[in-house]
N, C-alpha and C positions, 0 to 999 in steps of 0.2 A: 504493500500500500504506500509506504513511505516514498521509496523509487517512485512509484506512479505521481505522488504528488509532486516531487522535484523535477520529473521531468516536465510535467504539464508548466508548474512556473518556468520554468529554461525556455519551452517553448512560446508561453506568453508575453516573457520577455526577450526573446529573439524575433518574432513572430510581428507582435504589438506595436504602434506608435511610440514614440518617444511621453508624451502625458501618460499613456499603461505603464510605462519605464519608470517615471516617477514617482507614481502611485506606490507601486511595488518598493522602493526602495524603501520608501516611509513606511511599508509596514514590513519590509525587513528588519530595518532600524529596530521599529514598536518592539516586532518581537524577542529581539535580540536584549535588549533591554530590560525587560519584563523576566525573559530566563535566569537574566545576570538576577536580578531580584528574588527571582525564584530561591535560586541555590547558594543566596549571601543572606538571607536576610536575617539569622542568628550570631550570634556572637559579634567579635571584632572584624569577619569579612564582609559587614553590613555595610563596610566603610568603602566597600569595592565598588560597589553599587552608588552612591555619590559622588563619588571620585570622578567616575565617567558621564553622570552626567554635569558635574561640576565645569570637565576638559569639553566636552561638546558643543554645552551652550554658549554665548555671547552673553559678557557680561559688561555691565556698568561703572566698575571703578576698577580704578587704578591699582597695582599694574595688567591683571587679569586681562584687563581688555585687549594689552596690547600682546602679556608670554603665551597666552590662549589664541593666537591671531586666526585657529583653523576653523575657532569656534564661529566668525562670521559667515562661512559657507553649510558650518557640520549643525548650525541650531537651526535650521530651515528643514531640515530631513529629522528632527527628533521632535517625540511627543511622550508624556509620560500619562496621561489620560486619554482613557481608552473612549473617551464620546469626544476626546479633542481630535483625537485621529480622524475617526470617523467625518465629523462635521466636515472637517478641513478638506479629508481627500472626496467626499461628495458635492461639495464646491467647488473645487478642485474640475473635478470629473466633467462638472454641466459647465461650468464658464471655461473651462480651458479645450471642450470640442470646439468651441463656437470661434473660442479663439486660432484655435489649430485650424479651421474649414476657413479662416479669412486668409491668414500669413503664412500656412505652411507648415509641417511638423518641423522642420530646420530650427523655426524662431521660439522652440516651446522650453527649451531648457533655458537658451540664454535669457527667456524672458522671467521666467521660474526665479533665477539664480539673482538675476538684478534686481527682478521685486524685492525677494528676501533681503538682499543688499540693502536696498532703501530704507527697510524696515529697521534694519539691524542701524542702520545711520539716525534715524531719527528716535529709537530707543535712546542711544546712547547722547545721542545732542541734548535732547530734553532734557534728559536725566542731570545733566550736566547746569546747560540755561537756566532751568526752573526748578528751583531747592524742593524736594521732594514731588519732585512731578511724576515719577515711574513708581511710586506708594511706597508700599513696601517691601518692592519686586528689585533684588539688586543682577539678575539676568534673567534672562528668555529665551524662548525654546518654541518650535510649532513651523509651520507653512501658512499660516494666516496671512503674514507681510504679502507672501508670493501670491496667497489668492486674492486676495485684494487687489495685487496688480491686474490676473488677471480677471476680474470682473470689472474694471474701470475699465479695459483696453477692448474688453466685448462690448462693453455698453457705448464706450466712443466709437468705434465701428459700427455696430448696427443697435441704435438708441432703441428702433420701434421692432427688436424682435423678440417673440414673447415663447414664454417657459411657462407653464400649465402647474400651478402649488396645488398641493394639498387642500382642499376644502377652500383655495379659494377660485384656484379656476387660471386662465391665462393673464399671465400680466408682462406686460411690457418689460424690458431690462432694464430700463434706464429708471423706472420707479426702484426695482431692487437695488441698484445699484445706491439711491439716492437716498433711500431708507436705512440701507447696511451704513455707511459714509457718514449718516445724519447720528445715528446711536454710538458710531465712533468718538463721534465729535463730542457729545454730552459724555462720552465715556473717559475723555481725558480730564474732565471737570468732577469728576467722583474719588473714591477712596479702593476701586479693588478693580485691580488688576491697568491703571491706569497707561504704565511704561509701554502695556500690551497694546492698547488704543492707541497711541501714537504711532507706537511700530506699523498697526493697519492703515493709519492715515497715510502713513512712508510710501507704503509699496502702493498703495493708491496712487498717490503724488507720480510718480515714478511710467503708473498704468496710463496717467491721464500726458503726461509729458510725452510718453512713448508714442501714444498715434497721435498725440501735437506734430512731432519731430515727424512722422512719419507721411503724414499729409505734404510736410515742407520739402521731402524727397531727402531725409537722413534718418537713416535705422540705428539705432542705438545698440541694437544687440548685434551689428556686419561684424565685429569685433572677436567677440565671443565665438558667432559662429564658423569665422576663419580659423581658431585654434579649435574648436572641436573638430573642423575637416582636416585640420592639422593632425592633431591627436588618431584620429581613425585612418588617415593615410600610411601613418608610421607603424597603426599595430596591425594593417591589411596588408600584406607580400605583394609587392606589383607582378602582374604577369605579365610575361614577354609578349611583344604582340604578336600573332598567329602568323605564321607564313604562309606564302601563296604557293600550292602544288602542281602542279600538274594532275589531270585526273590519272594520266597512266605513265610511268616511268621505266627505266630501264636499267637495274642496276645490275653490274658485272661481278661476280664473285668466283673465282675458279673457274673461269673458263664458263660458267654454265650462264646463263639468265634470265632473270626472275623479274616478273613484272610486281610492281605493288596493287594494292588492292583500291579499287576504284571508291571514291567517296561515294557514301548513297545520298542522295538529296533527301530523302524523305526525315532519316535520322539528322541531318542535319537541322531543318525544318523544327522537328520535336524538340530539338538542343537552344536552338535559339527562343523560341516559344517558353519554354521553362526556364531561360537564364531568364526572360524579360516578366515574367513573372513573381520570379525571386525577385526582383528588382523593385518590382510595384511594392511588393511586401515590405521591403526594407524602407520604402521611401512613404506610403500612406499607409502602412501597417494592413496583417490579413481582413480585417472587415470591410475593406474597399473593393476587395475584389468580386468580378463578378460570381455568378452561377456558374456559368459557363467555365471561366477560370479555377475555380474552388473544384469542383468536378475532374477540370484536367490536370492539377495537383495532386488528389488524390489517386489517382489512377496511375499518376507519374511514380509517387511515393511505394506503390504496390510494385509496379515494374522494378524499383531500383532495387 
């Protein structure tokens, strides 16, 4: 059973878009986390379990903020409450297709990674500006920042497209967006969990700047996304490029001579077809493909 379960996540994440990519690490993270907890939480190895999440998050004072520097990318992928996970990665899920189906799955990490950025900048600005303005929160932790960017960045994109709630029926994005935004706002003026509201307000900022900037014809995440095709050019082997054959040759070996074997068109056809498949997968993830394709996958799958 346990095989079967890791292969299905290998596959979901080989498979999946880049936002299923995210999802999953966050609740790799969760669960990773929650074990350590599991199997410290007696005696003096209870202290193992704070430690890590002490090193991950993004903290508030000095010097922490700055010998912790990993925690500004590592507190955007931790959650230590299991309805914060939740929340986050089903927000997550609905603002970040809408956003992925306008820009691209290319632009979803780097836009992930700069929300959270933002967030983690105006945690720590405030904190700093305004004598007790983060309560009495001295670091953070969560993907809020990021989804926050992106629900501002769907909502600036398309204001008038509507998401179907619970009991109340279809409503525009740009009212959710304008509602989540508006309880932020009165949430930095309260006493619990204040540093956190800012942090949402950040990666908002950041949501609304981005298709600012991006209307004006400058992407803020071109950056980003050059070092991650950086990064996957260096860990994918370049293949030599194919050479052109003749269909029939003639080579001499001891006197005798041997023809090679003529290319079939038809295998070639099948070959190219399933590279260009693989290829949709990798670039819009397996739910974009058709019937048709999904069909000639599986059947390819059986053949190999």
């Amino acid at each position: 059973m346990f095989s079967s379960i890791k292969e299905d996540i290998r596959l979901q994440f080989q498979s999946g878009n880049m936002l299923t990519r995210i999802i999953l690490v966050n609740i790799a993270v969760f669960v990773f986390i929650k074990m350590v907890f599991v199997f410290t939480t007696f005696g003096d190895v209870s202290k193992i379990y704070t430690n890590i999440i002490d090193v991950l998050t993004i903290h508030a004072d000095i010097p922490k903020v700055y010998v912790y520097f990993w925690g500004w990318f590592t507190h955007m992928f931790l959650h230590e409450g299991t309805w914060h996970l939740i929340w986050n990665m089903l927000l997550l899920y609905w603002f970040g297709r809408i956003v992925g189906d306008f820009l691209g799955d290319e632009r979803m990490l780097p836009l992930y990674i700069l929300g959270g950025l933002a967030g983690g900048v105006f945690f720590v600005l405030f904190n700093y500006l305004l004598p007790g303005s983060a309560g009495s929160a001295s670091m953070a932790m969560g993907a809020s920042a990021a989804v926050m960017c992106m629900l501002m960045t769907a909502a600036m994109l398309s204001p008038d497209y509507h998401l179907h709630l619970l009991l109340i029926g279809p409503v525009k994005l740009k009212w959710i967006a304008i509602v989540m935004l508006f309880f932020d706002l009165i949430g930095t003026a309260g006493q619990v969990n204040t540093g956190g509201h800012f942090a949402h307000l950040g990666g908002a900022t950041f949501g609304i700047l981005y298709v600012a900037r991006l209307h004006s014809g400058k992407d803020l995440t071109s950056g980003l996304q050059k070092f991650f095709d950086f990064i996957n050019n260096r860990q994918e082997p370049i293949k030599p490029a194919p050479t052109k054959k003749a269909a029939m040759s003639v080579v001499y070996h001891k006197g005798k001579t041997a023809n090679k074997k003529k290319l079939d068109p038809d295998e070639i056809g099948y070959q190219n077809k399933l590279d260009a498949i693989l290829d949709k997968i990798n670039d819009k993830g397996y739910d974009n493909l058709s019937d048709e394709e999904k069909d000639f996958l599986s059947q390819a799958s059986k053949k190999e």
